[in-house]
C-alpha positions as CSV (number, residue, x, y, z in Angstrom):
1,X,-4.8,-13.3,1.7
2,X,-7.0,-10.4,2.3
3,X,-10.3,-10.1,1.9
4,X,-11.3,-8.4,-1.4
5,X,-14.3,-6.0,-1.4
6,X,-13.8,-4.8,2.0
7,X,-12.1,-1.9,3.6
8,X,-8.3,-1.2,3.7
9,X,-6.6,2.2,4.8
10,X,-3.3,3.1,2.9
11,X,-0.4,4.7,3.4
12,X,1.5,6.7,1.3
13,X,4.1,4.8,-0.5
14,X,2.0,2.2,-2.0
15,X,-0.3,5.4,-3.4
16,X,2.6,6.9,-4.4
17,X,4.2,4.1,-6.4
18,X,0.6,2.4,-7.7
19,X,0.2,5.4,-9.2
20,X,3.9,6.2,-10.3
21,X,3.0,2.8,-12.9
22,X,-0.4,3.9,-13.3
23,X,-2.0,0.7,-11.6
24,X,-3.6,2.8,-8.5
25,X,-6.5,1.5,-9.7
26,X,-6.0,-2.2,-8.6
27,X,-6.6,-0.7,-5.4
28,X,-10.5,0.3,-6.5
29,X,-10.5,-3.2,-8.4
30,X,-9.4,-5.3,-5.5
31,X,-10.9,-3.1,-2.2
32,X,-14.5,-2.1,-1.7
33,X,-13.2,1.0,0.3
34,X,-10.1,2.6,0.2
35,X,-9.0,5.0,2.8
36,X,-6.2,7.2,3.6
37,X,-5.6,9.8,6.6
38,X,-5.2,13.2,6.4
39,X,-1.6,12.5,6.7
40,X,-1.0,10.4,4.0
41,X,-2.8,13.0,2.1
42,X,-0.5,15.8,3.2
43,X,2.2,13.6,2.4
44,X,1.1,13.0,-1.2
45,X,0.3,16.6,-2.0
46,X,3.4,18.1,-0.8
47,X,5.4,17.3,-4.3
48,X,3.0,19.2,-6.2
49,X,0.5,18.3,-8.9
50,X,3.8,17.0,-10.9
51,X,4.1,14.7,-7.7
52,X,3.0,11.0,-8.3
53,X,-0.3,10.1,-6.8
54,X,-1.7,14.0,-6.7
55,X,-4.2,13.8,-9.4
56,X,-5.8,10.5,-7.7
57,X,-5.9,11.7,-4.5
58,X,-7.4,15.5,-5.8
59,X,-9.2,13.9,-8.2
60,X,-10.9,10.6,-7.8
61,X,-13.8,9.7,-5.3
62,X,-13.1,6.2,-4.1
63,X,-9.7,6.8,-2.1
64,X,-11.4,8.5,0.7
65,X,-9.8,11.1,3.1
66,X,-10.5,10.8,7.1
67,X,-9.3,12.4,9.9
68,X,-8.3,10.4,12.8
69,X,-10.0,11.3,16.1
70,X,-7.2,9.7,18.3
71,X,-4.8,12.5,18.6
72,X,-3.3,10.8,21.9
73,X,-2.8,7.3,19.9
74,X,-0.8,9.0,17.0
75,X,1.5,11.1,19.5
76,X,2.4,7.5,21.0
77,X,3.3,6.5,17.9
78,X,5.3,9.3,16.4
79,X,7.5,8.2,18.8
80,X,9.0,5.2,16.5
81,X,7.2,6.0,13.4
82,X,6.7,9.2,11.0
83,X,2.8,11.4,10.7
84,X,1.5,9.2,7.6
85,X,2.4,5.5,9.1
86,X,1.0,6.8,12.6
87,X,-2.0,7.8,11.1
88,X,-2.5,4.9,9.1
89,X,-2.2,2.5,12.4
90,X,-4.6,5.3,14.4
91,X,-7.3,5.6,11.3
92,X,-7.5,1.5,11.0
93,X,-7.9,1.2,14.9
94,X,-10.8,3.7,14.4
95,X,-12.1,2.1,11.1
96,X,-11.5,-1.7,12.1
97,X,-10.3,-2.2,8.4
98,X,-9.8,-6.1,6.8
99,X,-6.1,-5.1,5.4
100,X,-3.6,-2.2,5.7
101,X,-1.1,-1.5,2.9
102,X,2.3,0.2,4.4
103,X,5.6,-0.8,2.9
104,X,7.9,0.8,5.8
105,X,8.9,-2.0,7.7
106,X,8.6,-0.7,11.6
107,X,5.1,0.7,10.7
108,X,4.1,-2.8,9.3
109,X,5.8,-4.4,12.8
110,X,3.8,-2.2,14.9
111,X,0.5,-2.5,12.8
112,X,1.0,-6.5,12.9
113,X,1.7,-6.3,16.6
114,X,-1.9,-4.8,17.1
115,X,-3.5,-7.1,15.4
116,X,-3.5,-6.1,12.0
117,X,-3.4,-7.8,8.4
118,X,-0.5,-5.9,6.4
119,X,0.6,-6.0,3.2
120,X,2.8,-4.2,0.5
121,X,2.4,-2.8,-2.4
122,X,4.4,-6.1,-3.8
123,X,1.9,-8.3,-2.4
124,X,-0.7,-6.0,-3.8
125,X,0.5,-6.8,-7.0
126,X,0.2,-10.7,-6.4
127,X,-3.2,-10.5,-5.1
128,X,-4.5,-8.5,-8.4
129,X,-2.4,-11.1,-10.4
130,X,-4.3,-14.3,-8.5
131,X,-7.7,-12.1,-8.8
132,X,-7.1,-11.4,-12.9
133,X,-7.1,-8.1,-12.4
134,X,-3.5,-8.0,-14.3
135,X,-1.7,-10.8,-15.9
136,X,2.1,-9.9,-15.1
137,X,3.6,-9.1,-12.1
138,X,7.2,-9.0,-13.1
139,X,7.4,-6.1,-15.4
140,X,5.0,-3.6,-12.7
141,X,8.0,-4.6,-10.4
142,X,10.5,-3.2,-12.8
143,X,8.7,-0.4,-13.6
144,X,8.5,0.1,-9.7
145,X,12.1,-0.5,-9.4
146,X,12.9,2.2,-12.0
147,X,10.3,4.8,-10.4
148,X,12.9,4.4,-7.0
149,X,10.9,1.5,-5.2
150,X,13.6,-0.8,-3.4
151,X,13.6,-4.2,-3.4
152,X,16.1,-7.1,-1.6
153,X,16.5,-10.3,-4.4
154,X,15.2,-12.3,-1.5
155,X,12.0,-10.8,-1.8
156,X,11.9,-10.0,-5.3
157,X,12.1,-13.9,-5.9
158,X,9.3,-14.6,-3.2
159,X,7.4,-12.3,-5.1
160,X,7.8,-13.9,-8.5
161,X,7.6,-17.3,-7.1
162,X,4.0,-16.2,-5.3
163,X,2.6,-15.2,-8.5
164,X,3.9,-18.0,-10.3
165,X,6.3,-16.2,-12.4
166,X,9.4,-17.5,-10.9
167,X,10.0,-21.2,-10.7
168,X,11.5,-23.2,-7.4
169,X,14.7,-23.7,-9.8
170,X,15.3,-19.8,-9.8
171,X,14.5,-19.6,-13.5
172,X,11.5,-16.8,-15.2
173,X,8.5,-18.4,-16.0
């Protein structure tokens, strides 16, 4: 589990769909600084101020915007991966972070291969459930799931079972 109250850079889905259930907040909750790159925060402000996640990133103080100095490093990496995942894996080499939260699955492989703690905005969710910063897990997920956030049933499950809302027998708790 990650560290709470320390550092964590963020990519744009989780921002996206935290805030699309209105539980962006966790992330001030669980993380003692929140960071995003200037990528993530082109990405995000590209719907609009109707888009998810505009008003906290225009608006609020604690997600905090940096511009990565590796230039070299992200061009590498837009290789495999898009702008807002590359910068992510460039800003946390720069920023030596405890935790990254990406949900794209070749951004969290390459970040894990360097060395890095990933997680989702799933197992986001679980950690503010373990830390009382929510009770329920289960319903943010459909909520989530209704907002266009996909999810196997393999890992829906895992989820549930991990915060204790799904029992080994496959029933709801």
């Amino acid at each position: 589990m990650p560290s709470t109250k320390s550092i964590v850079v963020v990519n744009t889905s989780p921002i996206i769909y935290l805030s699309s259930i209105n539980k962006i907040d966790i992330l001030k909750k669980l993380f003692r600084e929140v960071f995003i790159p200037e990528a993530v925060k082109r990405e995000v402000l590209t719907g609009g101020e109707d888009n998810f996640g505009f008003r906290e990133i225009t608006s609020t103080k604690w997600i905090k915007t940096k511009k990565i100095k590796n230039k070299l490093a992200k061009k590498y990496l837009l290789t495999d991966i898009d702008d807002g995942e590359a910068e992510v894996i460039v800003l946390a080499e720069e920023l030596k972070p405890n935790t990254i939260i990406m949900d794209d699955r070749l951004g969290r492989k390459i970040a894990k291969l360097r060395g890095f703690n990933v997680i989702g905005t799933l197992r986001v969710l679980v950690i503010a459930k373990e830390k009382g910063v929510i009770t329920k897990v289960k319903p943010l997920i459909e909520k989530l799931k209704e907002a266009g956030f996909w999810v196997s049933e393999d890992v829906y499950k895992s989820i549930l079972t991990q915060s204790k809302e799904l029992s080994t027998k496959g029933k709801q708790a």
